[in-house]
KETORBA-480118 format. One record per residue (C-alpha): residue in one letter; y, z, x. Coordinates in steps of 0.1 Angstrom, whole numbers, padded with zeros to 4 digits, always signed. Each point is the difference from the previous one (the first is absolute). Example, Ala and Ser with C-alpha at 12.3 -4.5 7.8 and 13.67 -1.06 7.14 Angstrom:
<atoms>
A-0045+0078+0123;S+0034-0007+0014;
</atoms>
This chain:
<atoms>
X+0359-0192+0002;X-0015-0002+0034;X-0042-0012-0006;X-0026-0010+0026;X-0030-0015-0015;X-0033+0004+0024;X-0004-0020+0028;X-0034-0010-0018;X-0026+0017-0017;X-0027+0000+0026;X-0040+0010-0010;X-0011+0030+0010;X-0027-0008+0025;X+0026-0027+0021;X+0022+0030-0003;X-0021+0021+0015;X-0012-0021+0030;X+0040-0006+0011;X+0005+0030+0002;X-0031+0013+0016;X+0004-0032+0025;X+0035+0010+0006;X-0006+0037+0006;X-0032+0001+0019;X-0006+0034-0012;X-0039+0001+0021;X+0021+0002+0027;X+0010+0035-0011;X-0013+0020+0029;X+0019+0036-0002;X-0024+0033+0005;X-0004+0034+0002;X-0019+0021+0015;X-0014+0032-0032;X-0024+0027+0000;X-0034-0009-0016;X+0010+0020-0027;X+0029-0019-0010;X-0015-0033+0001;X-0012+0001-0030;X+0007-0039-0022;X+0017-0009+0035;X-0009-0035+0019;X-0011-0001+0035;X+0024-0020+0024;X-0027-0005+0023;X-0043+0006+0005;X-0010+0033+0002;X-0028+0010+0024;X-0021+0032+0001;X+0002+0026+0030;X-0029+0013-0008;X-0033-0004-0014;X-0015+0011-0038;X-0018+0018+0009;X+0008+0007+0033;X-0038+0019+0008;X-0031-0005-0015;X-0002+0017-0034;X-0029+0010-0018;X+0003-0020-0039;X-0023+0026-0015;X-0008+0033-0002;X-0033+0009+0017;X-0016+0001+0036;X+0013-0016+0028;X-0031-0014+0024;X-0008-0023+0026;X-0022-0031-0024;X-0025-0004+0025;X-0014+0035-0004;X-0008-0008-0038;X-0019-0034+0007;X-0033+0004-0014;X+0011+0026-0027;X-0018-0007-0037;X-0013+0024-0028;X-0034-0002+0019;X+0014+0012+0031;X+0036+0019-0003;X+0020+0001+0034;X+0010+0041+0000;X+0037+0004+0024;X+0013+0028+0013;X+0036+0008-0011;X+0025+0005+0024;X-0023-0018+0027;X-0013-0031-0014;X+0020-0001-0036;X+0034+0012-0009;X+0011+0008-0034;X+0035-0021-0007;X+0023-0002-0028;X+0019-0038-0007;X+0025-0007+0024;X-0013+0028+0028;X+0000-0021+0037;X-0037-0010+0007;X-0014+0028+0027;X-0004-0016+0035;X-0033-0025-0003;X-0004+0001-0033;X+0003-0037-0016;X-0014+0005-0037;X+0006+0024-0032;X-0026+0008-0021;X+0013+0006-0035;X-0004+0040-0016;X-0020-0013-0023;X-0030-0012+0019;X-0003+0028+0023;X-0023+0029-0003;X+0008+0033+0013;X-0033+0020+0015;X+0020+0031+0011;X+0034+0010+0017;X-0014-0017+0029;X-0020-0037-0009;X+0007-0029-0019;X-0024-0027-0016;X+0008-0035-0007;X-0023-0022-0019;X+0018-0032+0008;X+0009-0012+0031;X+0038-0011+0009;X+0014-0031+0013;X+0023+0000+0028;X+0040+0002-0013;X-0013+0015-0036;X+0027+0014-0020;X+0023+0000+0029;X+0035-0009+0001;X+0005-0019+0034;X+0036-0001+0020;X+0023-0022-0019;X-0022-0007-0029;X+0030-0001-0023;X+0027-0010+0032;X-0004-0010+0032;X+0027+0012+0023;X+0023-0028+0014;X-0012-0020-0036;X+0031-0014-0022;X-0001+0021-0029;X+0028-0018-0020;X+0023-0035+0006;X+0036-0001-0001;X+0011-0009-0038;X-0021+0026-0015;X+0012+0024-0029;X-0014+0029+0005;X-0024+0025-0025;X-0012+0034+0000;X-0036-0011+0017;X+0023-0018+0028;X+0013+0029+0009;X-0027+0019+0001;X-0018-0025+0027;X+0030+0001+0017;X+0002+0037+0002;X-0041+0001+0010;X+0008-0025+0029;X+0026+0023+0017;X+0031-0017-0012;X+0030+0024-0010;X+0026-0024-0005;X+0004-0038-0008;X+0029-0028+0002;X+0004-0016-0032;X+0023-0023-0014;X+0035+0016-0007;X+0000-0001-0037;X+0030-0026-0009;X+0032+0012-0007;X+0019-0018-0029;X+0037+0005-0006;X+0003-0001-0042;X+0036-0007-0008;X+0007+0002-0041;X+0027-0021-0012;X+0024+0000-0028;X+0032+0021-0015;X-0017+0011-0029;X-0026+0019+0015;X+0003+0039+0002;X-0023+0021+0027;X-0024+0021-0024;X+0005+0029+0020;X+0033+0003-0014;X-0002+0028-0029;X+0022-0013-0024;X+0000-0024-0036;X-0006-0037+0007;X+0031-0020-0014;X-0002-0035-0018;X-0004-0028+0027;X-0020+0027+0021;X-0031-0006+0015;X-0025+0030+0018;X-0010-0014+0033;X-0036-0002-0001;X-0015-0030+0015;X+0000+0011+0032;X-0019+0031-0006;X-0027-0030-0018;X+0002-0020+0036;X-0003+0028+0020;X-0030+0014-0015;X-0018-0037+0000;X+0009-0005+0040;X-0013+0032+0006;X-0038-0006-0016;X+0005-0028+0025;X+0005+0024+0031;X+0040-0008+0004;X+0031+0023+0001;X+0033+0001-0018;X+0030+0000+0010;X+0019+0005-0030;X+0038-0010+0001;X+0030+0012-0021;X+0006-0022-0029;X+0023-0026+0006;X+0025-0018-0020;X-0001-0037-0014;X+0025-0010+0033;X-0013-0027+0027;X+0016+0021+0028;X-0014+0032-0015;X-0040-0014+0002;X+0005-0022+0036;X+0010+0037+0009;X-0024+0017-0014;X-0025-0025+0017;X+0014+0005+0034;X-0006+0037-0006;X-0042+0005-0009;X-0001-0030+0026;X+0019+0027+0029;X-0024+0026-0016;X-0030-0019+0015;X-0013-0014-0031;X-0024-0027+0002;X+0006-0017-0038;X+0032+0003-0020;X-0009+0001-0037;X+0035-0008-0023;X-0007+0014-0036;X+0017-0023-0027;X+0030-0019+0009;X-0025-0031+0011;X+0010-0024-0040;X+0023-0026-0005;X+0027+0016-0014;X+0034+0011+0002;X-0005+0032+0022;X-0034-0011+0016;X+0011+0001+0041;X-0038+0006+0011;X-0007-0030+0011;X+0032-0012+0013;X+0002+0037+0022;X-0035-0014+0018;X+0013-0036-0001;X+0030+0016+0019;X-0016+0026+0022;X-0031-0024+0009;X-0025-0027-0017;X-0005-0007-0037;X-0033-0011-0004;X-0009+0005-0037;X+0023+0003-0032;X-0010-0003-0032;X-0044+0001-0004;X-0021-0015-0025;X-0017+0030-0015;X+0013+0022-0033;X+0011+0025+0000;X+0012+0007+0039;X+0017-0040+0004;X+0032+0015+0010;X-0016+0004+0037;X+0019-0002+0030;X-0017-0004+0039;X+0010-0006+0028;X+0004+0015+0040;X+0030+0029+0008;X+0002+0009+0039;X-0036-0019+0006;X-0011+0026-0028;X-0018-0013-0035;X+0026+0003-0030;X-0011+0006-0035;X+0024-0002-0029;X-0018+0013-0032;X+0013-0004-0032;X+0015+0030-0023;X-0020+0003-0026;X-0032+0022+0010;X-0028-0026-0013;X+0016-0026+0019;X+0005+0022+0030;X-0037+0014+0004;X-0017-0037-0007;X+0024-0014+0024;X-0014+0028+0024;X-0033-0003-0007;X+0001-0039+0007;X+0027+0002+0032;X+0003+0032+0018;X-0035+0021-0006;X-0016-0031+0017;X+0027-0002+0027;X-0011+0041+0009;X-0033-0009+0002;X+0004-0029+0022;X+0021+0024+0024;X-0030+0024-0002;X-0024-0026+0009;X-0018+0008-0035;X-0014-0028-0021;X+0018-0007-0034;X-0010+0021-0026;X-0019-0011-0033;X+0002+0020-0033;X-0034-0002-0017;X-0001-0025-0027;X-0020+0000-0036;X-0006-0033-0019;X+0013+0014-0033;X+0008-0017-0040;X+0038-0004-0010;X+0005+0015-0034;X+0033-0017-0003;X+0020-0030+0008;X+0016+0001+0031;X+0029-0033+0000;X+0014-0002+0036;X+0027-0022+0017;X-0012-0032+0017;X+0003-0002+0037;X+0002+0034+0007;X-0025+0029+0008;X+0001+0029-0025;X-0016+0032+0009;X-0008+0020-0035;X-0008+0039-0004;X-0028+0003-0023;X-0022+0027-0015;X-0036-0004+0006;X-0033+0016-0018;X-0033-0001-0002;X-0014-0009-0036;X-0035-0010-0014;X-0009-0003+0037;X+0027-0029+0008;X+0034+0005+0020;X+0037-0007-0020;X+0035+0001+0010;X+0029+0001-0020;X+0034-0011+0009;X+0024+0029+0005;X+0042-0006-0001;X+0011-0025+0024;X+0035+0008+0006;X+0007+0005+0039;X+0024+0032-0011;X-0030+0020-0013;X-0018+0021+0024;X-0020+0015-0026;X-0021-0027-0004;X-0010+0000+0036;X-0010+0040-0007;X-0021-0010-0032;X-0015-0029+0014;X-0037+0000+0013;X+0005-0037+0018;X+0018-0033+0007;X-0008-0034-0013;X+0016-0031+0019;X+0006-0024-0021;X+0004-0033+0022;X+0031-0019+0001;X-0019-0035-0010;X-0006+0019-0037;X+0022+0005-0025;X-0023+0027-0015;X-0029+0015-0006;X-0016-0002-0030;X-0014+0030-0027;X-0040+0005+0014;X+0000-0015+0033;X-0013+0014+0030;X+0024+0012+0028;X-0005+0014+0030;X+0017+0038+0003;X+0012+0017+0036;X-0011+0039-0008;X+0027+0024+0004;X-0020+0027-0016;X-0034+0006+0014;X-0030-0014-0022;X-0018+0031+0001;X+0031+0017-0023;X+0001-0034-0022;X-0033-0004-0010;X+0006+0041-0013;X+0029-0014-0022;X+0003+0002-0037;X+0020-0028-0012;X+0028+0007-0031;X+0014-0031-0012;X+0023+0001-0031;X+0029+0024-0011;X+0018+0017+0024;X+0006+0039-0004;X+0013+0026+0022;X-0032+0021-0013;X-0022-0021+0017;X+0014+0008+0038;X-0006+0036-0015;X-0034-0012-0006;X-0004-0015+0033;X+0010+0029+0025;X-0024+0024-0021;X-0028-0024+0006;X+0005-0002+0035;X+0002+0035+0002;X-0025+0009-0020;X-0025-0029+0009;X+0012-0008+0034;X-0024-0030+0002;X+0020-0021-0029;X+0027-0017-0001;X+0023-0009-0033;X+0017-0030+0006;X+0021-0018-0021;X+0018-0034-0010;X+0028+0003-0029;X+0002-0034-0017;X+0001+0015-0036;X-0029+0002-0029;X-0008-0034-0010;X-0007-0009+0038;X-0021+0032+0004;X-0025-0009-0027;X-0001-0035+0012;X-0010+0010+0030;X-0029+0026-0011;X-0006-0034-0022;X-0002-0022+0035;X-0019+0029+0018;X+0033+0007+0022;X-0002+0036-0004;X-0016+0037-0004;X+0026+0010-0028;X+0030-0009-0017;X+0028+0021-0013;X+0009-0015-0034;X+0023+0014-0032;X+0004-0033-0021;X+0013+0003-0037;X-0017-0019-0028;X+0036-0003-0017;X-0025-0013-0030;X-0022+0035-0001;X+0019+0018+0019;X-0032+0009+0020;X+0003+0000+0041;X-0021-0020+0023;X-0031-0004-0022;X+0013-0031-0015;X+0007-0018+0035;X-0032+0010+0013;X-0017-0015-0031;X+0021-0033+0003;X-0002-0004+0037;X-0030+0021+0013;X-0022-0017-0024;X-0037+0002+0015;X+0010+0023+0025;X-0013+0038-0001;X+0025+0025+0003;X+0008+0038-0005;X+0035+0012-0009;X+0010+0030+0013;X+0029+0019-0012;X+0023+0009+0032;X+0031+0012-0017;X+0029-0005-0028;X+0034-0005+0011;X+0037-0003-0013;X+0018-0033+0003;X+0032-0007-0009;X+0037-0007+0019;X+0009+0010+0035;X+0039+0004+0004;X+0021+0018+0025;X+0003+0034+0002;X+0023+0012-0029;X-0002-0030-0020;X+0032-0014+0007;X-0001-0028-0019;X-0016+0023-0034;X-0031-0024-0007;X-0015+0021-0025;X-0029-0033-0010;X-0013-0036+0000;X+0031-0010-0017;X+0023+0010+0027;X-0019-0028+0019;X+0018-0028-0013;X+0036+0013+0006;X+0020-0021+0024;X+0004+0027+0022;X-0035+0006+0011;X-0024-0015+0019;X-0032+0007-0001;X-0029-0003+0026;X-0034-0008-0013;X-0039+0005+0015;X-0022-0035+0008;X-0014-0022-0030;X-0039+0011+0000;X+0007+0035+0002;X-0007+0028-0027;X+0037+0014+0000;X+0013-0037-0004;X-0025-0002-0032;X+0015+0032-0015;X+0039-0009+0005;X-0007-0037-0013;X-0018+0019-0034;X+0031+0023-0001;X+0025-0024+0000;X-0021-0023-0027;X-0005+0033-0022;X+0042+0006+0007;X+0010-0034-0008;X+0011-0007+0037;X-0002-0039+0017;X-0007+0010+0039;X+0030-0031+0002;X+0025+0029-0010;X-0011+0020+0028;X+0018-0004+0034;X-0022+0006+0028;X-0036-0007-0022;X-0013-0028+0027;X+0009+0030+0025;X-0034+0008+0007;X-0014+0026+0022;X-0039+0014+0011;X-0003+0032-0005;X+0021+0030-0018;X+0015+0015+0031;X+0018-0033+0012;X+0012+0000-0040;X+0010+0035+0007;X+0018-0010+0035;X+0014-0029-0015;X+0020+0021-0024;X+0008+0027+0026;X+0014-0025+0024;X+0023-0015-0024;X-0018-0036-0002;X-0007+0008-0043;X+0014+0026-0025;X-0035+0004-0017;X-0034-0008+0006;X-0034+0002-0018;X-0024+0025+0022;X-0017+0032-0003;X+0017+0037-0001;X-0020+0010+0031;X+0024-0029+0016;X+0031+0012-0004;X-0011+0037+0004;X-0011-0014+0036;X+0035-0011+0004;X+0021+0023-0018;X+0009-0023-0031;X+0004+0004-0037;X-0028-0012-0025;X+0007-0012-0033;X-0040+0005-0018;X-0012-0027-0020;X-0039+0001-0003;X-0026+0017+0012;X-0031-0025+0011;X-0033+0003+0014;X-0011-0009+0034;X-0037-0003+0006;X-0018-0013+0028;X-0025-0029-0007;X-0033+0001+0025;X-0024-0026-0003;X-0036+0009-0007;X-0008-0008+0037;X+0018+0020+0017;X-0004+0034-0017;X-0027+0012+0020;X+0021-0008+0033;X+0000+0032+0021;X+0037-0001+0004;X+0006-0010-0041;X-0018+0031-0007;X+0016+0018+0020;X+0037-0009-0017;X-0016+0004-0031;X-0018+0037+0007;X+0043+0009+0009;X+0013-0007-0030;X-0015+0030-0011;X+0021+0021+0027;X+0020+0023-0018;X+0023-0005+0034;X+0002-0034-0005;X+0016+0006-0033;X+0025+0022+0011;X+0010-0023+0023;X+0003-0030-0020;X+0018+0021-0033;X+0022+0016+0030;X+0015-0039+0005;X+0015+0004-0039;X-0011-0022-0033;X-0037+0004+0007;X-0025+0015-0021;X-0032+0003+0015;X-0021+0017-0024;X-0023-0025-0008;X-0005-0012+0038;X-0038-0015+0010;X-0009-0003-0039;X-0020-0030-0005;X+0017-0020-0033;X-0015-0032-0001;X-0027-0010-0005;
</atoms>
């Protein structure tokens, strides 16, 4: 088996000055010459000077009488200066041309009619009063912009009030995407993905980040894992006049990985290999005196690797500054190990509570786009750390704005398919809120309400000794803390299993035959609590079960995991394999409350979530999932 390690693994910020010092992409100096009117987010490729003046007369900046100032000299409540109109005054309205000799405006305000004839001032004017000279706003001949400029609406307007029509700007980049790999399928083909399969999609995710930029796409067929195959494919986008060839996947160490050899063999390997997770299996280097960028396959790695090598590349070529995401100093609610040596970038969810900023640590696997969706920032972690610890301060790059964070209401705790119901009527209904939420089970949702880490938790932990849910937790570990329980909703739990059964698990028993194996949910979590007080109550040892230490977040992954084949049975939630089309085997029906700390009740957005749980459209929402009962929804049970 055929393997080529990386060259070296190469920090970012080296990586990222050879291959801006090889390219030279300020030198970019194509243009175009557009209307006004489709300038718009364009940048200039060179100064821009006005034909004309703004304004081009002199304009009278109020409404009132247009005069000659040395006739009012001497004017005064004891002694009025009386004008006649048409003669000595004329009546103007803002923006009328100033009548020959006139050189001051007296406002409405202060002038006196007499009759159709006379006018009386009881101030005098100063020469150049409320008058707009020639080029008060733009001087004709003056530079109104400099080359390098992105243009906004209010630029174009100037531009349009200074006589200009048309302007050359920069031609926007072009950039030649080439996808990689056999097991990729175009998604515009209408038709059942087969195993091994893979939809296309991270060049719709590049294209739409090079466009914010101001760049094109060129988007090239998909391309097999064959060296020949990409040097073509190069060859071609480079023909096509583009001015950066971007090689998705391909650009690893392993067996079928020919990116970086196919730039190696068409021109100059810079880079290979970068020290930054995820996005480390980076190739760059020069194809045809063009920049080359190899981005890995999976999508995290691939828009990281993009954000740290090709956005600032465009912006170079557009003769635009680097661009800086916001940042927020911010508290890490949990322990963040990281490898030594190299930079990882983190998603995290971020919220406002008790007046200080937290983030939590979403999924980190470079495979999983959906973190990237549910995240609200990015925390570096740098590569001389092998961690960050629980409660320190970091430093967050916003990806959300902070106006829409600081409206966030934070559910920690349980996951439930109810509470994305939950969230989509709040933002509906209450546009102004947000529900966001982190799954990491019950326990850790009370500890954090305990540690002032969030607005609400979701919780529904047996007492296996009273039988009672939640109450006893929040007694044991809430101690000192005021809260109010609030019942959201009971639901059935029991055993997910393919559709028909096929392997007739009728119980818990059925757990510990050879033939099955199982997938469990995450040690912490309320579901996890009621399976271990099952199997005690049943006589089961978790040892006889194949698959227990398979552990999974949340019920719809225990519901895919089953579907997909990777578990015969897992422990979850009808409403999960409804979603999916499963079978459910019932074995309790528990009580899931949310837990809100005293604090944060009277939060605009907590009341808000809490004055839904009396919609009666909620409810048929929720009960419309299967295994919910919501008739006791928003009743206070404890205290």
């Amino acid at each position: 088996m055929r393997k080529r390690p990386y060259l070296r693994t190469t920090p970012p910020e080296e990586a990222l000055r050879l291959l801006l010092e090889r390219t030279k992409p300020w030198l970019y100096d194509l243009k175009e010459l557009v209307p006004i009117e489709e300038a718009f987010g364009k940048v200039t490729a060179e100064p821009v000077f006005a034909l004309r003046s703004v304004p081009h007369y002199r304009a009278a900046a109020m409404d009132g009488v247009a005069l000659k100032a040395s006739v009012t000299f001497g004017a005064d409540l004891s002694s009025p200066r009386r004008l006649r109109l048409g003669e000595e005054a004329f009546w103007v309205s803002t923006g009328d041309p100033l009548p020959e000799g006139c050189d001051a405006v007296v406002m409405a305000e202060e002038v006196h009619q007499v009759d159709s004839e006379t006018v009386e001032l009881q101030r005098a004017a100063r020469p150049w009063q409320h008058v707009r000279p020639v080029g008060e706003d733009i001087a004709a001949g003056e530079m109104i912009l400099p080359r390098g400029w992105r243009l906004r609406p209010w630029d174009l307007g100037a531009l349009l009030g200074a006589g200009i029509k048309e302007i050359w700007v920069k031609r926007p980049p072009l950039i030649g995407v080439i996808p990689t790999g056999g097991e990729l399928v175009e998604v515009t083909e209408e038709r059942s993905l087969k195993e091994g399969e893979i939809p296309e999609f991270d060049s719709a995710v590049i294209e739409g980040m090079v466009r914010e930029v101001g760049a094109r796409v060129l988007r090239h067929p998909i391309v097999r894992d064959d060296l020949e195959e990409i040097r073509g494919a190069m060859r071609e986008v480079l023909k096509e006049g583009c001015d950066i060839v971007v090689l998705l996947a391909g650009s690893s160490a392993g067996e079928r990985d020919y990116v970086a050899e196919a730039i190696a063999s068409e021109g100059e390997l810079l880079v290979h290999g970068v020290g930054v997770m995820p996005g480390r299996p980076t190739a760059l280097g020069v194809v045809g005196g063009k920049a080359a960028v190899g981005l890995p396959g999976y999508p995290v790695s691939a828009v990281i690797a993009a954000d740290l090598f090709l956005l600032p590349l465009l912006e170079a070529m557009l003769g635009q500054l680097p661009s800086r995401r916001p940042t927020l100093p911010a508290r890490l609610l949990r322990s963040l190990p990281s490898k030594l040596g190299l930079q990882e970038v983190i998603r995290v969810k971020v919220a406002e509570v008790r007046g200080k900023w937290i983030a939590y640590p979403l999924a980190r696997g470079a495979g999983l786009l959906s973190s990237l969706v549910r995240a609200d920032g990015l925390l570096r972690v740098p590569p001389s750390l092998e961690g960050i610890g629980e409660g320190k301060r970091v430093e967050v790059e916003l990806l959300r704005p902070l106006e829409e964070l600081s409206r966030s209401v934070l559910a920690v705790g349980s996951h439930d398919m109810a509470l994305d119901i939950l969230a989509n009527e709040l933002r509906r209904s209450y546009p102004p809120f947000f529900l966001s939420s982190v799954p990491v089970g019950s326990l850790d949702g009370l500890l954090a309400i305990r540690d002032e880490g969030a607005h609400l938790a979701g919780s529904h932990l047996l007492d296996p000794e009273t039988g009672a849910y939640n109450i006893p937790y929040i007694r044991k570990y809430l101690e000192g803390v005021p809260v109010k329980v609030v019942r959201f909703l009971e639901r059935e739990q029991g055993l997910i299993v393919p559709e028909g059964n096929p392997k007739g698990i009728r119980g818990l028993e059925d757990l510990s035959r050879p033939d099955v194996t199982f997938v469990n949910r995450q040690r912490g979590s309320g579901t996890r609590v009621l399976l271990d007080h099952l199997l005690k109550e049943a006589g089961i040892r978790p040892e006889e079960i194949k698959g227990y230490a398979h552990e999974e977040y949340t019920h719809l992954a225990v519901a895919v995991a089953v579907r997909e084949g990777g578990a015969d049975v897992g422990m979850g939630i009808r409403a999960s394999a409804q979603a999916l089309g499963l079978d459910f085997v019932p074995l309790a029906t528990e009580q899931y409350d949310l837990v809100i700390p005293e604090w944060a009740s009277g939060l605009e957005g907590v009341k808000a979530l809490l004055d839904l749980l009396s919609s009666s459209e909620l409810r048929r929402r929720i009960e419309a999932l299967g295994g919910y009962d919501t008739r006791e929804m928003g009743k206070v049970i404890w205290p």
